[in-house]
N, C-alpha and C positions, 0 to 999 in steps of 0.2 A: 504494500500500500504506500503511495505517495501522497506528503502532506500537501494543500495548495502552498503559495506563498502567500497567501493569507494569513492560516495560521502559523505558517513557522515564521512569517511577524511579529506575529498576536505574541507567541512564546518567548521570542528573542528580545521583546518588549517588557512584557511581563519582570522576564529576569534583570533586564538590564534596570528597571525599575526597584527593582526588588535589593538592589545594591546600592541606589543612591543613597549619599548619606545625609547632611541637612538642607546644602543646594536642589530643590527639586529641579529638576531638568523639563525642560520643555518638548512638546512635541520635534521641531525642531531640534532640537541637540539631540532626542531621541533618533531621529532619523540622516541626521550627521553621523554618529557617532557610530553607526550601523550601517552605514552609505547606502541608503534605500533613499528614493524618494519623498518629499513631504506628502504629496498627494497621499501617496498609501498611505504611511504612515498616521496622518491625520484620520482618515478612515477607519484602519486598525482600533488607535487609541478611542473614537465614538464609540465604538461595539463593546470594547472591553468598557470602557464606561456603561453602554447600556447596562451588562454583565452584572456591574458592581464591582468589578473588580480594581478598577480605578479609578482617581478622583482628581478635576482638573480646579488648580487653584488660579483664580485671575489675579493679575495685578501685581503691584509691586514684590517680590517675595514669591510667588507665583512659582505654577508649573505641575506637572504630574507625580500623581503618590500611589502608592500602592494600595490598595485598603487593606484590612485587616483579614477579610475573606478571599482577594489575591493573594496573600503570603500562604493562607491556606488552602486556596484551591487545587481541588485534584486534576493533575496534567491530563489523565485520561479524559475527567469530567470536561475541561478547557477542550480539549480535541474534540470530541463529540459535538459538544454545543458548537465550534466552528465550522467542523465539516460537514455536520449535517448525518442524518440518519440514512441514506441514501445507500443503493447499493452499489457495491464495487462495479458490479459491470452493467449495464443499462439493458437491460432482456424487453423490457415493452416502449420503447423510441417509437419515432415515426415508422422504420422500418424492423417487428419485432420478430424476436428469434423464435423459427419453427420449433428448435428442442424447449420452450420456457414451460409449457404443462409438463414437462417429463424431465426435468433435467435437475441433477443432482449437483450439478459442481457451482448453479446459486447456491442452492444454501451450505456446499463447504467452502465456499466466498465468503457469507455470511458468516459464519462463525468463525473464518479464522479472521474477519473487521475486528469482531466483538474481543476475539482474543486477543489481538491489536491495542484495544482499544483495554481491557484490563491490564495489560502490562506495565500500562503507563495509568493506573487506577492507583495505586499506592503512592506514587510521588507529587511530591507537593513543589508550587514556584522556589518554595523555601527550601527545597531539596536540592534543585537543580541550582542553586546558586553554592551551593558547599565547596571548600578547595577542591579540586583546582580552579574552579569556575570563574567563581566570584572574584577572587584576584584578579585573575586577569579579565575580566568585565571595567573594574574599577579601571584599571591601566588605558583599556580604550573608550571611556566613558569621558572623558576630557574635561575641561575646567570646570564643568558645572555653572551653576547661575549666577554666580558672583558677579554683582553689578551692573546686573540687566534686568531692566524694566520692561521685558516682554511677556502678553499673553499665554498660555499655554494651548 
């Protein structure tokens, strides 16, 4: 299974958030620091807002935090909710597949998403930032907000 670049965004956001220390970082410097695009990146960070998983501060001091239920959220849970419940391969499209009433290798698609998808049910954003990680997140995380009176 491949994640979109959506979510391996969403993740690499997540953690790089999950590191900041009292400078909150801005969308912007999130997607610097990452060299992705603002566009995405701006998109990203809405969803994971919807989510609750993070919180944008306007204003002076300003910038993105993690909440409390991002540090805990389960990476599995986080994948799911981005990718979608969908299945791996698309049997009823425009043009659907003659084996789909009879066909066994959707549902061992299906379960091995699901097993996919528990593997990364145990770990939390607070997991994946543990040494080595988090170290070197900090190192390319850059000045942080010191002295900027931008929006996040």
């Amino acid at each position: 299974m491949r994640l979109t670049r959506f979510t391996d965004l969403a993740l690499r956001t997540l953690m790089r958030l999950a590191v900041a220390e009292e400078d909150l970082p801005t969308t912007r410097d999130v997607a610097a620091s990452m060299e992705v695009p603002y566009t995405h990146t701006a998109k990203v960070v809405a969803r994971l807002q919807h989510l609750g998983l993070v919180e944008a501060r306007r204003g002076r001091g300003g910038g993105l935090a993690l909440t409390a239920a991002g540090r805990a959220a389960s990476v599995g849970g986080v994948v799911r909710e981005l990718e979608g419940a969908g299945d791996v391969v698309e049997c009823e499209g425009s043009t659907p597949c003659p084996l789909r009433g009879a066909c066994i290798l959707r549902g061992a698609l299906r379960r091995a998403q699901e097993a996919f998808f528990a593997t990364l049910d145990p770990l939390t954003v607070n997991d994946l930032v543990a040494a080595p990680t988090g170290p070197l997140l900090l190192g390319i995380s850059g000045s942080g907000a010191a002295g900027r009176a931008e929006s996040p």
